[in-house]
C-alpha positions as CSV (number, residue, x, y, z in Angstrom):
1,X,168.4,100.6,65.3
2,X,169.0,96.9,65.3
3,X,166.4,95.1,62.8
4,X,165.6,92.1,65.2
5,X,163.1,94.6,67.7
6,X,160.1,92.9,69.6
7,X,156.8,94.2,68.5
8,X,156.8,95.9,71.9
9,X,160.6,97.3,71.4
10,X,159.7,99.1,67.6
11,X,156.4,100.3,68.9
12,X,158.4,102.2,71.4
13,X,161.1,103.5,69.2
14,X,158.8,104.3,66.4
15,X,155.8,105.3,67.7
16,X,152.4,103.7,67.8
17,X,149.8,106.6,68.0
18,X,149.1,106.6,64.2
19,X,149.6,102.6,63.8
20,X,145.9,100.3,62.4
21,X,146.4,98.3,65.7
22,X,147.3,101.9,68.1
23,X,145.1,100.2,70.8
24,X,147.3,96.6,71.0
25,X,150.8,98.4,71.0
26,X,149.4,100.7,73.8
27,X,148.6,97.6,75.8
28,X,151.0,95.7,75.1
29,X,153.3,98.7,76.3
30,X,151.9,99.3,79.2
31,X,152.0,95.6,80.1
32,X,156.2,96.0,79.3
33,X,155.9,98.8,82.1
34,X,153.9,96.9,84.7
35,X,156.6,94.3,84.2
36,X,160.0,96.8,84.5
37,X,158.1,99.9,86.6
38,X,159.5,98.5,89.7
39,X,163.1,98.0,88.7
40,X,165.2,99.5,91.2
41,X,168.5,99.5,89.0
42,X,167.0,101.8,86.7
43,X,167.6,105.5,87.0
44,X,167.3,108.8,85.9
45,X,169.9,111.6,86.4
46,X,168.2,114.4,84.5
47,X,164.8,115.1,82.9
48,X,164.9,118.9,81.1
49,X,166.7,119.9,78.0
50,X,165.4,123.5,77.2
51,X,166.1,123.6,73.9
52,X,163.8,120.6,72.6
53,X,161.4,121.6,70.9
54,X,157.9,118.8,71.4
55,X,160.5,116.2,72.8
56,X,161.8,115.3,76.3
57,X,165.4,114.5,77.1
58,X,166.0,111.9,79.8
59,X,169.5,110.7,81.0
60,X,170.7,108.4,83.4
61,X,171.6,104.8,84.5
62,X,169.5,101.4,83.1
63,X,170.5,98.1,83.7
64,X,172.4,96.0,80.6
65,X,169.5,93.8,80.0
66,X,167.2,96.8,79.5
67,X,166.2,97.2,75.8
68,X,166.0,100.8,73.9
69,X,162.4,100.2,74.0
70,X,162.8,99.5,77.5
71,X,164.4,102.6,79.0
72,X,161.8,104.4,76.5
73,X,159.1,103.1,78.2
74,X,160.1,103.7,81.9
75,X,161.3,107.4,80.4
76,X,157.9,108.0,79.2
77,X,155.8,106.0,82.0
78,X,154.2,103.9,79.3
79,X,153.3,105.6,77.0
80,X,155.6,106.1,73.6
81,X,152.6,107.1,71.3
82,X,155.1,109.2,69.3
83,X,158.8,107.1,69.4
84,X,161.8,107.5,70.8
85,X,165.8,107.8,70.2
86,X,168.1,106.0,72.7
87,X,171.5,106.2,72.9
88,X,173.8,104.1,75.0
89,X,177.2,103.4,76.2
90,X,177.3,100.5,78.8
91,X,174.8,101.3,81.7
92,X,174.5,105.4,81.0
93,X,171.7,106.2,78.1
94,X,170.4,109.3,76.9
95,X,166.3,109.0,75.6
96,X,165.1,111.3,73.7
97,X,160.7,111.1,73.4
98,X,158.8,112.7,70.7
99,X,155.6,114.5,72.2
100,X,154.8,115.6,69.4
């Protein structure tokens, strides 16, 4: 992952749940959804991967200027307590959140 994340984009990636300042990344994430909930360019093609074990496997289409942290967020509603992997090629992304 690129070293030059926002606050906002790392706490999603990496998880926040067990961070000092848990309560501020939590806000400040669910602000970033407020702000990107209603994007209609963003969506996803597939939600279930059986074999995870404590993660969730989302798939679909997000718009170029969404960040990693971005299509985490709107994959997981908000929330990101426990990170996330993205991968990307153009507009298609995979997301993979911990739940665990």
């Amino acid at each position: 992952m690129a070293s030059n994340l926002t606050p906002v984009d790392r706490a999603a990636l990496y998880g926040w749940a067990f961070s000092p300042n848990a309560t501020e990344l939590s806000e400040a994430i669910g602000k970033r959804y407020k702000e990107i909930a209603g994007r209609e360019d963003f969506v996803i093609t597939s939600s279930f991967d059986p074999s995870d074990y404590n993660s969730r496997t989302y798939r679909g289409l997000a718009p170029l200027d969404f960040s990693d942290g971005d299509i985490a967020i709107r994959c997981d509603s908000g929330n990101c307590c426990f990170g996330a992997r993205v991968e990307r090629q153009g507009t298609t992304f995979k997301c993979k959140i911990s739940t665990d």
